[in-house]
N, C-alpha and C positions, 0 to 999 in steps of 0.2 A: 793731833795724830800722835800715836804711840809708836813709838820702835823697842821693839823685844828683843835679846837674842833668843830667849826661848821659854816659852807660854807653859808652866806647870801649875800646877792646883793651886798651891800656894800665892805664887802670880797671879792669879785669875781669882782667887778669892778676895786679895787684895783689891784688884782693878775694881770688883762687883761691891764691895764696902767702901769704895772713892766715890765711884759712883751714885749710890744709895745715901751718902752722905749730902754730894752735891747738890743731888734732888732736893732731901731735907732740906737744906740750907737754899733754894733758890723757892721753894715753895713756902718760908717761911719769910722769905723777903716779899715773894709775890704775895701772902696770907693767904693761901691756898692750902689744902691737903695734896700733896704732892702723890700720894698712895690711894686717893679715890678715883673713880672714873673719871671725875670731874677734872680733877688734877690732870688724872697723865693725857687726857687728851686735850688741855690746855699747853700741857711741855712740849708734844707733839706741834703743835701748833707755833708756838714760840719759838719751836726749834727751824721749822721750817721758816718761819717770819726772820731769825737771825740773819740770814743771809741778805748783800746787800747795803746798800750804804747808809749812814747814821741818820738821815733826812728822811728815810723811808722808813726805818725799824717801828718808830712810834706809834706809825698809821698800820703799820703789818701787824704791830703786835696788838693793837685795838681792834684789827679787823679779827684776830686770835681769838681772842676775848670774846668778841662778836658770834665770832663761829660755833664756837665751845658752849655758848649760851644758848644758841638756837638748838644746839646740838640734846642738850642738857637741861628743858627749862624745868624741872622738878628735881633737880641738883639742890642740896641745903646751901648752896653758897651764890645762887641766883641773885641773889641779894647783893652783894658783894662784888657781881663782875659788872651788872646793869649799873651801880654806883662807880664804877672804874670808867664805864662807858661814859656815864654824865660827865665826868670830872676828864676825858678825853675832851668832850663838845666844851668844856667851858675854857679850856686850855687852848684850842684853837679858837676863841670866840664865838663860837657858832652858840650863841645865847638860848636861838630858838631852839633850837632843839635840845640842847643841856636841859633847860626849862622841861620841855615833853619828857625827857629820861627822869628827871629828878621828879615830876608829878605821877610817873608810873611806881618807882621808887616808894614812895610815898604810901600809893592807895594800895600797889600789890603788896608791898613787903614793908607792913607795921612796924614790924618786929627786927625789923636786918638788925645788921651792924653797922654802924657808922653816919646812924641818923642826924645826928647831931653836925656830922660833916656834910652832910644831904641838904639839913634845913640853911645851912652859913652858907653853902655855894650855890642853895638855889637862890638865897636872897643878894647876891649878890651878880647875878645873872636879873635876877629883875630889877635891879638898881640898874645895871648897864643898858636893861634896853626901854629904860624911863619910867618904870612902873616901881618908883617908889612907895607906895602905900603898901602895893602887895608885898615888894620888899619888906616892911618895915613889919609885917605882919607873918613871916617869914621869920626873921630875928626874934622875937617876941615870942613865938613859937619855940624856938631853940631855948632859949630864958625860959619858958615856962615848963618845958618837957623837960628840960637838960640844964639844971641848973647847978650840976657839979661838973660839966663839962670842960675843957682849958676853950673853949670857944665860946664861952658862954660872957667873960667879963668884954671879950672885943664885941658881942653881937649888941650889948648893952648898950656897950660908948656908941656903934650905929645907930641903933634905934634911936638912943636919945639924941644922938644928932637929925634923923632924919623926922622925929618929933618937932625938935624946934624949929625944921623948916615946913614944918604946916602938914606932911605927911604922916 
């Protein structure tokens, strides 16, 4: 909340370049376009999600994301919130279904961003819930696609471990 003694142009010009900056700056921490459609009714979203206690915000601002997505699914940055999604399910363990986000991931969006963080934590979700092999093929995947990746020397040291135990 703001207290003014009194609101002139200048003031108000001010407030609207604080503003437009903090967008910038919170939609470049989110890596969003904060000035696309996609954006502002992702802020919108987040904004309402803020309220409320810090136990809750994580799952408010995932169901955000969630909304924004259905909302949006031919948005260039679909790629991107579906990936936030997975890496939500894998954050709370919920394997199985990180696994289903990351395999959507995968077949609809070739091309995203952050595949190479797609392929680490899908195998890494099939590590946990015993499916080593596909893991390890998963890794190997990242090495093969992504081999200048900074996730690429850790997916190795996996593989080759999970190599020497027969998978």
């Amino acid at each position: 909340t703001l207290l003014l003694d009194t609101l002139d142009a200048r003031t108000l010009g001010a407030l609207i370049a604080f503003y437009e900056h903090h967008t910038f700056v919170s939609g470049v921490l989110l890596g969003i376009n904060s000035f696309d459609q996609f954006g502002v009714e992702l802020g919108k979203e987040m904004a309402k999600a803020a309220g409320g206690n810090n136990g809750q915000m994580y799952e408010r601002a995932f169901q955000a994301y969630k909304a924004v997505f259905d909302q949006f699914p031919e948005s260039g940055r679909v790629g991107d919130a579906v990936a936030k999604m997975a890496s939500f399910y894998y954050q709370r363990k919920d394997y199985a279904r990180a696994v289903d986000v990351f395999e959507k991931v995968l077949s609809d969006y070739p091309d995203g961003n952050f595949l190479d963080v797609i392929l680490f934590n899908y195998g890494r979700c099939l590590y946990r819930m015993e499916r080593k092999g596909e893991a390890r093929k998963r890794f190997d995947q990242l090495i093969d696609e992504f081999p200048q990746s900074q996730l690429a020397p850790e997916a190795k040291r996996i593989a080759q471990a999970l190599a020497k135990g027969g998978f």
